[in-house]
ZAMI-624242 format. One line per 8 residues: number of its first residue (from 1); their letters; for each residue x, y, z of C-alpha. Coordinates in steps of 0.02 Angstrom, whole numbers. Each point is the difference from the previous one (the first is absolute). Example, Ala and Ser with C-alpha at 12.3 -4.5 7.8 and 13.67 -1.06 7.14 Angstrom:
REM ZAMI-624242
1) as) 615:-225:390 ~ 69:172:-33
REM end
This chain:
REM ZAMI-624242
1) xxxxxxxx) -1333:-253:1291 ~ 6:188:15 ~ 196:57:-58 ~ 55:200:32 ~ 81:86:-148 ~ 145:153:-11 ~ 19:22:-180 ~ 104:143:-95
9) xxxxxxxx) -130:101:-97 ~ 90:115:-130 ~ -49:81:-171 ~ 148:5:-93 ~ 177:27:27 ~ -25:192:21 ~ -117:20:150 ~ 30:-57:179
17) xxxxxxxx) -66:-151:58 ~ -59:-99:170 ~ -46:-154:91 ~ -193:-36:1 ~ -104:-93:107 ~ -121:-111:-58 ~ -84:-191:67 ~ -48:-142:-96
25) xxxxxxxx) -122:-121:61 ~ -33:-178:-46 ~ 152:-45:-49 ~ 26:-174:-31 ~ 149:-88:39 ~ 29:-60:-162 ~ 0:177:-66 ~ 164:61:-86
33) xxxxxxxx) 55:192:74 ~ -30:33:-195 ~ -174:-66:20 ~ -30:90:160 ~ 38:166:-64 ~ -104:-55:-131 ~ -141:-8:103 ~ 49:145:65
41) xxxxxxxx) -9:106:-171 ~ -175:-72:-26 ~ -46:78:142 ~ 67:158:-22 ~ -67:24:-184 ~ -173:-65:69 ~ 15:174:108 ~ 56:124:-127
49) xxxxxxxx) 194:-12:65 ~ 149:-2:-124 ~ 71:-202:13 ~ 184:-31:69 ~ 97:-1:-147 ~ 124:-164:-5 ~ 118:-102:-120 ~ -54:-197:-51
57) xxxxxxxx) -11:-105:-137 ~ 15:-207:16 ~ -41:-7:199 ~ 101:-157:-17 ~ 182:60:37 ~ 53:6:-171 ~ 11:174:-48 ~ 47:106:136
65) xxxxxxxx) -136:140:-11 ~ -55:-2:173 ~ 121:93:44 ~ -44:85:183 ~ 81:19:173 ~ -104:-99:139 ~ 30:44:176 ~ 165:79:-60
73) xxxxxxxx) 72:-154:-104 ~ 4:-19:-194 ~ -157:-122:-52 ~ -36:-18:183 ~ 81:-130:125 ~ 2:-172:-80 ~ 166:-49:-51 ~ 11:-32:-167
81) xxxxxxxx) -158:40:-63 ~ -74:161:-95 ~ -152:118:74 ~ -146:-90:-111 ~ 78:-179:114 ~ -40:84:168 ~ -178:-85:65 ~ -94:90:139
89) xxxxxxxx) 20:-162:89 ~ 171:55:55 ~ -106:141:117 ~ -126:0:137 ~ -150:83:-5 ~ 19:184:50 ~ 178:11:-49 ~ 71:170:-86
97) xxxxxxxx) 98:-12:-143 ~ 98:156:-75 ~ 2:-3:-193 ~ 120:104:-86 ~ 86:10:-167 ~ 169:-34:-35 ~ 124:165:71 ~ 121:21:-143
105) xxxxxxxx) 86:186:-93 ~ 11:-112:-161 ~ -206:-80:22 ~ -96:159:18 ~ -192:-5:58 ~ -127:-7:-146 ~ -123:-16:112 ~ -43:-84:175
113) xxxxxxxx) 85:-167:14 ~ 43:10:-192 ~ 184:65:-41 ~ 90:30:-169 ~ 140:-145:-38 ~ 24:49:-166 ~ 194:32:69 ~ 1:-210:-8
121) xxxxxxxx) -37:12:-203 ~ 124:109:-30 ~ 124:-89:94 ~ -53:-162:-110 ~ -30:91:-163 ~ 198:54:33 ~ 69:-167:-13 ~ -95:-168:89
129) xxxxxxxx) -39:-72:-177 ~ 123:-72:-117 ~ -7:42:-206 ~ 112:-149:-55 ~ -63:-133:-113 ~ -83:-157:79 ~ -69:-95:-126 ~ -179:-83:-2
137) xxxxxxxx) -75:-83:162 ~ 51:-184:-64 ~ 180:70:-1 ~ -5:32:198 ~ 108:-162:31 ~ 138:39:-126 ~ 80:129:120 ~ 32:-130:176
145) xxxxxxxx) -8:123:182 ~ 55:-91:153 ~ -128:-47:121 ~ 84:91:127 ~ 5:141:-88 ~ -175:9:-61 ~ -59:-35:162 ~ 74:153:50
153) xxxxxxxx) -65:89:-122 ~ -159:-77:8 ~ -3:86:183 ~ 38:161:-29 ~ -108:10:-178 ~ -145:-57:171 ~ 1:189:44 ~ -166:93:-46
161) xxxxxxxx) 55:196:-4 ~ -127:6:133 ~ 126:166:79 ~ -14:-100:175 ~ 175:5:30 ~ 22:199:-23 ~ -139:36:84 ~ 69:-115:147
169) xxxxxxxx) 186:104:-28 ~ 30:153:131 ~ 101:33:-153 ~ -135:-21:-124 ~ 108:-79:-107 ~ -39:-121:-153 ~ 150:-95:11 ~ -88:-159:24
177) xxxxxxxx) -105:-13:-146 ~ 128:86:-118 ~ 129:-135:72 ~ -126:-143:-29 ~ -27:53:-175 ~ 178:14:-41 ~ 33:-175:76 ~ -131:-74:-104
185) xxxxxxxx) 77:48:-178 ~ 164:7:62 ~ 20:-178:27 ~ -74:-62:-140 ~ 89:-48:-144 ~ -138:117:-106 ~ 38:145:111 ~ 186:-1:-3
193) xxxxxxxx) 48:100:-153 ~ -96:141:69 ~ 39:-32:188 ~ 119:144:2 ~ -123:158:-75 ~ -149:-76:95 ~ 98:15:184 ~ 69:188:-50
201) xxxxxxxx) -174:36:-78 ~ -140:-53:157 ~ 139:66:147 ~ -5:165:-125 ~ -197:7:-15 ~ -17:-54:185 ~ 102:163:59 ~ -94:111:-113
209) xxxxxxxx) -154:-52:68 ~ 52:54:177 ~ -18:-169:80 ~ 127:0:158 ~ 160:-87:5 ~ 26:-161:85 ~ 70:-23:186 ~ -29:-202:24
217) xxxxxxxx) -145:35:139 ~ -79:-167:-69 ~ -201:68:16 ~ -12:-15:-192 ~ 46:-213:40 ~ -116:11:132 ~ -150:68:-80 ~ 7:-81:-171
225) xxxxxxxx) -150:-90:-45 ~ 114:-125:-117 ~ 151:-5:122 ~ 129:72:-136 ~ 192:-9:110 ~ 72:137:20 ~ 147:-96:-58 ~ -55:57:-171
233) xxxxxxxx) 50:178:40 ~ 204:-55:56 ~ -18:-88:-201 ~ -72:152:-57 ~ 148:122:72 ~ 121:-130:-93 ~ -85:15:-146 ~ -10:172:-23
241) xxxxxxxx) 175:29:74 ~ 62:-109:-141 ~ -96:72:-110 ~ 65:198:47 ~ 183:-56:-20 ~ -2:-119:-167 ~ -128:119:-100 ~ 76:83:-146
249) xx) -167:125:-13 ~ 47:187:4
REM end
């Protein structure tokens, strides 16, 4: 089938950019849209023409690379899923699709459908890791976690910094993955001597990095491709509330 593309062509964060027109024929069904626009970039370079510059990595939903906006949703319109899980089976042949990258102050445009989310490292690098003493792996079983709890933990550790949820936010804010991070340490026995400095820390690094504050829309929910709650963000205000008035840091 024959499918229509609008894709944002820019060079780098310091120029202007626009939407381009451009077909792709014989496309299978099967296809991934990665795979398409793959074809798509053969074609180009086979004509002298400078390729659409895009994020990937696994193409398996792992990693969160393929990070794009698809007819103006975060990784596309499957619920649930990431970019590199859309199949060109979902579309009919001579359908337009509008590819875009993700519209955030704190993810500028490197180039095309590639942005910078360096501003997620930092936010980690500030205080989603723990430095206390574990042991060895064979001493895993020595500290007991309630299955409840690392169930819940297990579900928020799911989320793949992908940046889905701020680039869903009117707000573009990055209190979703900042509030699934904190969850994950915080309510683990090995995160808890540090669960104060880590919530003070990541809000801290979040607001320095310009990403927008929260106003419970619920588009960041809606768009994630591993369905964090945005119940993780009420536990993150508690945390870092509790954290504000029982630190003893200047």
């Amino acid at each position: 089938m024959k499918i229509n593309l609008k894709v944002w062509r820019q060079k780098n964060e310091n120029t202007a950019g626009k939407m381009v027109d451009y077909s792709v024929n014989e496309v299978s069904p099967d296809m991934s849209i990665l795979e398409m626009v793959d074809v798509l970039n053969d074609d180009l370079i086979r004509k002298g023409d400078d390729p659409i510059a895009f994020d990937h990595d696994c193409r398996e939903g792992i990693c969160g690379m393929c990070s794009m906006v698809v007819d103006g949703r975060p990784h596309g319109p499957q619920h649930g899923a990431t970019t590199c899980q859309l199949y060109m089976r979902n579309y009919k042949d001579g359908d337009t699709i509008y590819l875009e990258p993700f519209r955030a102050h704190a993810f500028p445009v490197v180039k095309d459908l590639v942005v910078n989310r360096g501003a997620f490292d930092r936010i980690i690098a500030a205080g989603g890791f723990i430095s206390v003493s574990t042991g060895q792996a064979q001493d895993a079983n020595n500290l007991t976690v309630e299955k409840a709890v690392a169930e819940r933990a297990m579900d928020v550790a799911a989320c793949i910094g992908c940046g889905a949820c701020v680039a869903a936010c009117p707000n573009g804010s990055a209190m979703l993955f900042v509030s699934a991070k904190v969850s994950h340490l915080n309510q683990l026995p090995q995160g808890k001597p540090e669960a104060s400095r880590r919530a003070i820390n990541m809000v801290k690094q979040m607001d320095a990095e310009g990403f927008g504050r929260c106003s419970n829309v619920g588009a960041c929910e809606a768009e994630c491709p591993k369905e964090i709650s945005i119940t993780n963000i009420a536990r993150l205000n508690r945390e870092y509330l509790k954290a504000v008035f029982t630190s003893t840091e200047e």
